[in-house]
N, CA, C and O atoms as a printed pandas DataFrame, in Angstrom:
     atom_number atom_name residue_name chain_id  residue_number  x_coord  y_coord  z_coord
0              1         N          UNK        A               1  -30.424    2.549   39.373
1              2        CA          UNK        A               1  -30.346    1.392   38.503
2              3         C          UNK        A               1  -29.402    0.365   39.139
3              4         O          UNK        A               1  -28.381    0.600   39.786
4              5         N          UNK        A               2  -29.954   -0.843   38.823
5              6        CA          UNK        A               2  -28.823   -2.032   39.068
6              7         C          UNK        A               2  -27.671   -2.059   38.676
7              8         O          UNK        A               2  -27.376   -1.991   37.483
8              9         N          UNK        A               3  -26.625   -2.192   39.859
9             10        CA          UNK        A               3  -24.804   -2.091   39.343
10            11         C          UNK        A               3  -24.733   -3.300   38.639
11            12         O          UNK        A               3  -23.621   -3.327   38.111
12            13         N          UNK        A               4  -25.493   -4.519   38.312
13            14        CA          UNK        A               4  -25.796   -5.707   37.480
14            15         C          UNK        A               4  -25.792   -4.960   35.964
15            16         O          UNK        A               4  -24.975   -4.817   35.055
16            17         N          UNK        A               5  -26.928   -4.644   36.180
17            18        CA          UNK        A               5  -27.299   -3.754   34.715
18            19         C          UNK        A               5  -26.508   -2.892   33.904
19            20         O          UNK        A               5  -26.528   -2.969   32.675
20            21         N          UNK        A               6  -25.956   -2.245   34.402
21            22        CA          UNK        A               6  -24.958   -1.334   34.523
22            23         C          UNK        A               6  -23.865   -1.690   33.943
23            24         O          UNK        A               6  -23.293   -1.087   33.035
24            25         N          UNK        A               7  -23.437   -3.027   34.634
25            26        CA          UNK        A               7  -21.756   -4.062   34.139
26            27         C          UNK        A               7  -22.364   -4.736   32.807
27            28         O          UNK        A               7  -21.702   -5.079   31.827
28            29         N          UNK        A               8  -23.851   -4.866   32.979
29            30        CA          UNK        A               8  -23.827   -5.639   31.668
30            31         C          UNK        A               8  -24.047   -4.624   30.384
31            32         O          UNK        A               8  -23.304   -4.589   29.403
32            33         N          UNK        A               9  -24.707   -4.163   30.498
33            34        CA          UNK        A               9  -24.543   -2.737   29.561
34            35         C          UNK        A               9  -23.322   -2.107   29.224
35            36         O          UNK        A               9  -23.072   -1.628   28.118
36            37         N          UNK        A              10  -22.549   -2.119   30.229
37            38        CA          UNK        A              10  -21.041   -1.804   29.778
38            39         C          UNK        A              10  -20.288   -2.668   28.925
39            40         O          UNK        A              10  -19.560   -2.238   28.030
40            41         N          UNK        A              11  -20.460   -3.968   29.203
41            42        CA          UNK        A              11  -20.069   -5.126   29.028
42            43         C          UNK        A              11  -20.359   -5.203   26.972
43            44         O          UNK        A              11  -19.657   -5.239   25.962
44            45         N          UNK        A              12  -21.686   -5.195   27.297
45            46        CA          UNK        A              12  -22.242   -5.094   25.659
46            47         C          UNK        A              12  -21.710   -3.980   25.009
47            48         O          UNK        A              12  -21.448   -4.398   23.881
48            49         N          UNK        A              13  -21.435   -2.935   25.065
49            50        CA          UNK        A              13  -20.888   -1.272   24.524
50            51         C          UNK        A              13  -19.293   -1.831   24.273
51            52         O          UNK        A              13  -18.848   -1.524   23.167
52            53         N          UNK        A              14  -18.459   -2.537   25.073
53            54        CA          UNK        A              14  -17.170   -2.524   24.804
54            55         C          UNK        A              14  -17.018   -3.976   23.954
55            56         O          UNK        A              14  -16.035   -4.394   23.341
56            57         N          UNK        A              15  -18.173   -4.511   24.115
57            58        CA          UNK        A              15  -17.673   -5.926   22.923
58            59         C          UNK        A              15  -18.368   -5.182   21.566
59            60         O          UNK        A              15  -17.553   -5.209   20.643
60            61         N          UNK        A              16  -19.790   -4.447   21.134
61            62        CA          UNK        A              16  -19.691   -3.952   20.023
62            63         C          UNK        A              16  -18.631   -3.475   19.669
63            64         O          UNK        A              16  -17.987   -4.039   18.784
64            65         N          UNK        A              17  -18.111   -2.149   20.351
65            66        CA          UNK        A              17  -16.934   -1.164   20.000
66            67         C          UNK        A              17  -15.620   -1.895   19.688
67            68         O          UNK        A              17  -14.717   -1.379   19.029
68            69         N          UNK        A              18  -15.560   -3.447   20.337
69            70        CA          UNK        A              18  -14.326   -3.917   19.917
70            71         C          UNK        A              18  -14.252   -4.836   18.522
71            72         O          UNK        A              18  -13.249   -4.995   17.826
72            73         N          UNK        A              19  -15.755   -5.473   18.271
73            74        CA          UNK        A              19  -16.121   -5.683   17.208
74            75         C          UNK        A              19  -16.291   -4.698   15.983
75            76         O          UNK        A              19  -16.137   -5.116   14.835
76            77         N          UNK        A              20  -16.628   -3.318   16.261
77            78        CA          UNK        A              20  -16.371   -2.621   15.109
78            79         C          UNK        A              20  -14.987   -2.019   14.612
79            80         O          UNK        A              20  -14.704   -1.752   13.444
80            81         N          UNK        A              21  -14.094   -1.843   15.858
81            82        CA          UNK        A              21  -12.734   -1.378   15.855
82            83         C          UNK        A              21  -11.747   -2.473   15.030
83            84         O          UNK        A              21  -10.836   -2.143   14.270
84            85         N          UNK        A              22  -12.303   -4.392   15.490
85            86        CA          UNK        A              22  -11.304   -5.081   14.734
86            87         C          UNK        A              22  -11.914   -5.252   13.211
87            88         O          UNK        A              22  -10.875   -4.878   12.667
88            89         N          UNK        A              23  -12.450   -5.419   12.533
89            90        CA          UNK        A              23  -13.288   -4.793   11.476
90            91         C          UNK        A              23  -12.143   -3.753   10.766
91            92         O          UNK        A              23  -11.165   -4.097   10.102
92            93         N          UNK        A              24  -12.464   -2.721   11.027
93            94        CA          UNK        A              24  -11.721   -0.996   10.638
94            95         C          UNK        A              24  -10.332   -1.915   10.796
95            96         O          UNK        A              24   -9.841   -2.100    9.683
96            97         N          UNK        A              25   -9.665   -2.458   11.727
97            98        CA          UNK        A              25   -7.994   -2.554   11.722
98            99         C          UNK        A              25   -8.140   -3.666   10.540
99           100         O          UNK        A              25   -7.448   -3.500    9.535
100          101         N          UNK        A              26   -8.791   -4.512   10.594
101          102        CA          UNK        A              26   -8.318   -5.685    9.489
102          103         C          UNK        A              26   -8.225   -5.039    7.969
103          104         O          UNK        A              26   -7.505   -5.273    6.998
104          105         N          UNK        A              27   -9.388   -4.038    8.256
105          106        CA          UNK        A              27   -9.652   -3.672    6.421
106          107         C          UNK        A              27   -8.245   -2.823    6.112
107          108         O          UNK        A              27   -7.557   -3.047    5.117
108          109         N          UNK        A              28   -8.016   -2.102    6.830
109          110        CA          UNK        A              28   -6.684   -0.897    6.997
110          111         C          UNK        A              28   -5.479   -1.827    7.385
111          112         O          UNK        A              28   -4.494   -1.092    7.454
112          113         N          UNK        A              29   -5.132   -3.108    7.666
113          114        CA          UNK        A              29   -3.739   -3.780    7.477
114          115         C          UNK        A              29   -3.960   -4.446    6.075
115          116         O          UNK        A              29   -2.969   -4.423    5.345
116          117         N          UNK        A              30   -5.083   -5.031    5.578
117          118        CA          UNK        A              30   -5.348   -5.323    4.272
118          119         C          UNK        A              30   -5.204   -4.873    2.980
119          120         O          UNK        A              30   -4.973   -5.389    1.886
120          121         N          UNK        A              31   -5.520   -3.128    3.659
121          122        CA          UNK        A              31   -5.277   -2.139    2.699
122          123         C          UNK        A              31   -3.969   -1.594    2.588
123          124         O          UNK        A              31   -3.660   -1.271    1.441
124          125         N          UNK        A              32   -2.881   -1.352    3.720
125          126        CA          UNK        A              32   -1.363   -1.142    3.625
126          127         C          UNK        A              32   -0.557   -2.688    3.191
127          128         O          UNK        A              32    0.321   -2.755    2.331
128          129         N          UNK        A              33   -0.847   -3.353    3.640
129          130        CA          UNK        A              33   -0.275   -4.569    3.033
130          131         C          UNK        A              33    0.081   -4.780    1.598
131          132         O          UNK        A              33    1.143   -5.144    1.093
132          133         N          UNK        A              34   -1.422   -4.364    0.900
133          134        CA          UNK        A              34   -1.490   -3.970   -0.872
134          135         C          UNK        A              34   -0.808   -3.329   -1.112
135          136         O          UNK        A              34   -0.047   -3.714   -2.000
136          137         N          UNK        A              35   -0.562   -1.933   -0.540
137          138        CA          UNK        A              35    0.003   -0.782   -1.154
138          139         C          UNK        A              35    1.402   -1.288   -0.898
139          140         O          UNK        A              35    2.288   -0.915   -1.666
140          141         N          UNK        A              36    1.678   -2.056    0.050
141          142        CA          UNK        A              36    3.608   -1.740    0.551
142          143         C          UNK        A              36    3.845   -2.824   -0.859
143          144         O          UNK        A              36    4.711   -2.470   -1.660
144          145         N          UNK        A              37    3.192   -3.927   -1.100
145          146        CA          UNK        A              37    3.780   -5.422   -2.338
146          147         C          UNK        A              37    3.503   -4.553   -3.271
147          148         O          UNK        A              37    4.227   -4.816   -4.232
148          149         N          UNK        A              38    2.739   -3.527   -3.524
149          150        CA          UNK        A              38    2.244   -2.643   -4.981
150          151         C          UNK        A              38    3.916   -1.897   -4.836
151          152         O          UNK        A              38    4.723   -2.242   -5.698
152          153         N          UNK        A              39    4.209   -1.274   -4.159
153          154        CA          UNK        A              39    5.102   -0.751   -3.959
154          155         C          UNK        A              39    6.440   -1.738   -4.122
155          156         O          UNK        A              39    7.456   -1.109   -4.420
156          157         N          UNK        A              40    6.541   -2.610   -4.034
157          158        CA          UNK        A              40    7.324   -3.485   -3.558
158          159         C          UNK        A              40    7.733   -4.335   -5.252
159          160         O          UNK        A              40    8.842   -4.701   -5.640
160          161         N          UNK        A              41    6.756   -4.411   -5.777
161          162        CA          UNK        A              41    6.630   -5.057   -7.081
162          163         C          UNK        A              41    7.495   -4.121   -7.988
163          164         O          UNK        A              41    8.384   -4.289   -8.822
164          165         N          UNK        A              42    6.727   -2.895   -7.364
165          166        CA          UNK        A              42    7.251   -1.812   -8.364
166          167         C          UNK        A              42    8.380   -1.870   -8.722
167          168         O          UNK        A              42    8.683   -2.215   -9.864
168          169         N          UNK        A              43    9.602   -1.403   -7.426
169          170        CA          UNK        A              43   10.655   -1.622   -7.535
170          171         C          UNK        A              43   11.773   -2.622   -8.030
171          172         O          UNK        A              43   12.877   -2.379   -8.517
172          173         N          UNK        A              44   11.176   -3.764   -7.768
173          174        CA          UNK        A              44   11.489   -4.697   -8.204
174          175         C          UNK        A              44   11.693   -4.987   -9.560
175          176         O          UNK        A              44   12.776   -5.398   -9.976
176          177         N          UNK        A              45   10.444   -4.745  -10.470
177          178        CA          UNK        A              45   10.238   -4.808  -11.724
178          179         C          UNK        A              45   10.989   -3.519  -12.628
179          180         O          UNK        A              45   11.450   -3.613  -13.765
180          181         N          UNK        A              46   10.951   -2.196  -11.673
181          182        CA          UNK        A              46   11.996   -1.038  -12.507
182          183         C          UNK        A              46   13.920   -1.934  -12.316
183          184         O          UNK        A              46   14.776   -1.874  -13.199
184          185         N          UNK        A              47   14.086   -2.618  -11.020
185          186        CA          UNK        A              47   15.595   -2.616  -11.104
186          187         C          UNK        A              47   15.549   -3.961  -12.329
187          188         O          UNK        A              47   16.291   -3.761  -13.291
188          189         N          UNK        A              48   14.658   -5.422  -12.352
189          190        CA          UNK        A              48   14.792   -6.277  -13.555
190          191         C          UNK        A              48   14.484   -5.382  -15.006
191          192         O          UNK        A              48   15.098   -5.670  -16.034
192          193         N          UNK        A              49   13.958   -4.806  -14.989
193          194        CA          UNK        A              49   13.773   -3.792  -16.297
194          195         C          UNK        A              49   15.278   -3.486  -16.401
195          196         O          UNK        A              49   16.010   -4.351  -16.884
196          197         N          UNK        A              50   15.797   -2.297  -15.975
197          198        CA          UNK        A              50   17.380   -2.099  -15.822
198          199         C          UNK        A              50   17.834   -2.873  -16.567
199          200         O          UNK        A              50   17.986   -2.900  -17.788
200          201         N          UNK        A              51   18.278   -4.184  -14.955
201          202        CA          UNK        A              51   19.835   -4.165  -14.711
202          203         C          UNK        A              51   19.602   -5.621  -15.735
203          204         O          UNK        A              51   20.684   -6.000  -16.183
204          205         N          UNK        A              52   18.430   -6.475  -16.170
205          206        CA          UNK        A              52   18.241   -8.401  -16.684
206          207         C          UNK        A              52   17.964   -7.969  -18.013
207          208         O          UNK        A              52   18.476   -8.692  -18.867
208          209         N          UNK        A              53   17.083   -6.679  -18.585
209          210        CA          UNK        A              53   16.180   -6.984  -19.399
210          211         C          UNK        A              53   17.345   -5.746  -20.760
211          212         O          UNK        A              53   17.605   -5.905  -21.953
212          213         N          UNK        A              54   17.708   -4.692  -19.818
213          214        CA          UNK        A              54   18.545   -3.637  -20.410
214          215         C          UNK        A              54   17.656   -2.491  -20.434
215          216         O          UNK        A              54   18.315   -1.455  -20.515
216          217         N          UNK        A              55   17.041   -2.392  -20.414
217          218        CA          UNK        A              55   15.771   -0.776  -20.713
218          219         C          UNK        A              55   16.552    0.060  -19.776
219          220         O          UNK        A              55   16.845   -0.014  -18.582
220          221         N          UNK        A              56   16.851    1.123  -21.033
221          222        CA          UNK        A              56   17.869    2.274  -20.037
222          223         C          UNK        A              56   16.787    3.063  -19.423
223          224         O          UNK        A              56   16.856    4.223  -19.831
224          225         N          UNK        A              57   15.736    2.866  -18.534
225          226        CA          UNK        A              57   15.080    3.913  -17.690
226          227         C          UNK        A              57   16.547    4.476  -16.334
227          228         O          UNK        A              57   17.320    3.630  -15.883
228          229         N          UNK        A              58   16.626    5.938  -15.932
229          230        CA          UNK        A              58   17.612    6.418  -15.335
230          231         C          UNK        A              58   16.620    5.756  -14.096
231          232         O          UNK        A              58   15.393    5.679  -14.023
232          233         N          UNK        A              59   17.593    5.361  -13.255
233          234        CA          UNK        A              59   17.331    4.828  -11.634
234          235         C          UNK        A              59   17.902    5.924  -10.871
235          236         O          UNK        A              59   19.116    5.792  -10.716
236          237         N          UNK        A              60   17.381    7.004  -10.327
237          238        CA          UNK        A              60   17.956    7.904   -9.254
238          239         C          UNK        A              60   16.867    8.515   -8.403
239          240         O          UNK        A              60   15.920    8.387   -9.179
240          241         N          UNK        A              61   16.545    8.889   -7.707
241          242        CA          UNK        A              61   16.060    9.450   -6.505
242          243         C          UNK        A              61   14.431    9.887   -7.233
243          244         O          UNK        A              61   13.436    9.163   -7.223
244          245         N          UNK        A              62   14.506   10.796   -7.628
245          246        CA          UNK        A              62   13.160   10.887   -8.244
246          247         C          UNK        A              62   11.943    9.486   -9.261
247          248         O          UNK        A              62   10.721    9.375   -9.354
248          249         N          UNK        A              63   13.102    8.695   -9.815
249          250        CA          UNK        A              63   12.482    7.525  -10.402
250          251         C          UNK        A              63   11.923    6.568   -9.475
251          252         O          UNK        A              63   10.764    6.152   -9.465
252          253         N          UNK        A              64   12.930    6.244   -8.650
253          254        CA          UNK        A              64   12.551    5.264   -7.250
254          255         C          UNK        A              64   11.471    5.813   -6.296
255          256         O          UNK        A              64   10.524    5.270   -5.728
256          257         N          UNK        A              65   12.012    7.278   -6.318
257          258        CA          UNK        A              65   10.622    7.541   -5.229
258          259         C          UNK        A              65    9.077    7.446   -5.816
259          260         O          UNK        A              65    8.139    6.952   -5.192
260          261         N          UNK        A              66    8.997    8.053   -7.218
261          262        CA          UNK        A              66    8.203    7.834   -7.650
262          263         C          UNK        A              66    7.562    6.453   -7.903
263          264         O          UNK        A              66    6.337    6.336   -7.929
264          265         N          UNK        A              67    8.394    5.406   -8.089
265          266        CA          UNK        A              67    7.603    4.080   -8.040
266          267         C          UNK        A              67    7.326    3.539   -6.712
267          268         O          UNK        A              67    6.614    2.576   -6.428
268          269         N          UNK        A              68    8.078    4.398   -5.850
269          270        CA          UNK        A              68    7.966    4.041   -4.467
270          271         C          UNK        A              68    6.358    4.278   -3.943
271          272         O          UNK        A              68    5.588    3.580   -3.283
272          273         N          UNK        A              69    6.299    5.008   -4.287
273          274        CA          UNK        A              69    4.800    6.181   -4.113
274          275         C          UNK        A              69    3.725    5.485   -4.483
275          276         O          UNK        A              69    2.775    5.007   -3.863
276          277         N          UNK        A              70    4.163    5.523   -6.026
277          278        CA          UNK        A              70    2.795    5.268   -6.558
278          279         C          UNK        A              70    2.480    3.544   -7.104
279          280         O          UNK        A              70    1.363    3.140   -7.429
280          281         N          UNK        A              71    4.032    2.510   -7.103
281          282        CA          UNK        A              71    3.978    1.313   -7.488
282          283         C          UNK        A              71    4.242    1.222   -9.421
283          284         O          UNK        A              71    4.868    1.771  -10.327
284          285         N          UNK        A              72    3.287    0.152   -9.168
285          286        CA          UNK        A              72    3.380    0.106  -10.764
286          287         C          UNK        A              72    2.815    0.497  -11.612
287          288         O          UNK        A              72    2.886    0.199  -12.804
288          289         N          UNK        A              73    1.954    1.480  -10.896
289          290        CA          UNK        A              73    1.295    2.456  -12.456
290          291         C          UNK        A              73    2.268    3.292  -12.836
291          292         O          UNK        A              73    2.495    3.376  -14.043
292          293         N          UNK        A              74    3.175    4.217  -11.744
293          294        CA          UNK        A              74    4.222    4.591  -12.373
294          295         C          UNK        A              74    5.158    4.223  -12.770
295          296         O          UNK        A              74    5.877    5.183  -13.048
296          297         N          UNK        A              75    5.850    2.825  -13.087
297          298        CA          UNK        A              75    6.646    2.112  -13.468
298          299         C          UNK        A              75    5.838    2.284  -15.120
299          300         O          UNK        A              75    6.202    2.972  -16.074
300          301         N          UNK        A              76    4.665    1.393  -14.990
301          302        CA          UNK        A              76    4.364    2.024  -16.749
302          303         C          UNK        A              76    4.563    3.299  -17.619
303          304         O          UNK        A              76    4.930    3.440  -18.786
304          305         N          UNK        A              77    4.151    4.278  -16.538
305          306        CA          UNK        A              77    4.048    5.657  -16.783
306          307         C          UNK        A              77    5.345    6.328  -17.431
307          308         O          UNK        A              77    5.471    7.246  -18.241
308          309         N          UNK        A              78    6.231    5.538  -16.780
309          310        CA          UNK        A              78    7.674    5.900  -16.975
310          311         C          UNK        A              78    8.307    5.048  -18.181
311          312         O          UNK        A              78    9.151    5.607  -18.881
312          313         N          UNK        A              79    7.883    3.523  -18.497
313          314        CA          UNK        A              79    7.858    2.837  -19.792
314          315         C          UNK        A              79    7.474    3.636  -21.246
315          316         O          UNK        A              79    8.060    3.620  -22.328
316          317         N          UNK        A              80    6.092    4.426  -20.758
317          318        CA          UNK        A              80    5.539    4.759  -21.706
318          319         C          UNK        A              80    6.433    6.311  -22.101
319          320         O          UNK        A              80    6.631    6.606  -23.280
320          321         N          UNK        A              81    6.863    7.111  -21.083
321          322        CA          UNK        A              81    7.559    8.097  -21.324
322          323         C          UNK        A              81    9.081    7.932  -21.899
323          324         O          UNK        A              81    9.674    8.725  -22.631
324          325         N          UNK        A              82    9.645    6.452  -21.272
325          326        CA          UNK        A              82   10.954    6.155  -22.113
326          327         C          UNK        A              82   11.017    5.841  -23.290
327          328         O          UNK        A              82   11.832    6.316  -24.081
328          329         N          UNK        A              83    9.969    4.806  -23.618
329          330        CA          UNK        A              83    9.298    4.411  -25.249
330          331         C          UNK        A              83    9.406    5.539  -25.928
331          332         O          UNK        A              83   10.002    5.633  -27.001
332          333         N          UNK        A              84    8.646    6.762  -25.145
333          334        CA          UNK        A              84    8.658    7.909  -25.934
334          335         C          UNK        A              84    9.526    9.116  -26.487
335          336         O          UNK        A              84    9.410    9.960  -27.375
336          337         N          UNK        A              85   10.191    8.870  -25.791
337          338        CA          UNK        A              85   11.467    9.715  -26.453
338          339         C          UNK        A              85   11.536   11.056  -24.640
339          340         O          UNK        A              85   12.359   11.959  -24.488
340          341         N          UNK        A              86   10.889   10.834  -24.062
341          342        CA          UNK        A              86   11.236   11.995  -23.278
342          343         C          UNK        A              86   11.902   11.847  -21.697
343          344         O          UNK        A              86   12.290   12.759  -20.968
344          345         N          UNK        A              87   11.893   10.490  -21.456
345          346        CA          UNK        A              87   13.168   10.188  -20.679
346          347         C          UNK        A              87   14.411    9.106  -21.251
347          348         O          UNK        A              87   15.417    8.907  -20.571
């Protein structure tokens, strides 16, 4: 076969593969980006809860990590459990 053919065939294989690879990275920095401000909100909104608003939720290692983790569904989660009498 032609070493022409050959470079161009190669040529085409590494521009698909780089077209499907930047694709996959954009969706996956798009997708950690969300999670770190989800995360990011979280915290934020448990320390103004605290320290502006007064809501005695306890701030220590397990509370933070947990909103760390999971954002602000567990920030509610933990509203709804302080509301409730069990933290």
């Amino acid at each position: 076969m032609n070493p022409i053919y050959l470079a161009l065939i190669a040529a085409a294989v590494i521009a698909l593969l780089f077209l499907l690879f930047s694709g996959f990275i954009k969706n996956m920095l798009s997708k950690i980006f969300l999670l770190v401000l989800n995360s990011m909100g979280g915290v934020i909104l448990l320390l103004l809860l605290k320290y502006v608003f007064g809501v005695e939720i306890p701030v220590n290692p397990y509370t933070l990590g947990t909103v760390l983790i999971f954002g602000l569904p567990a920030l509610g989660t933990l509203l709804i459990l302080h509301y409730g009498g069990m933290i």
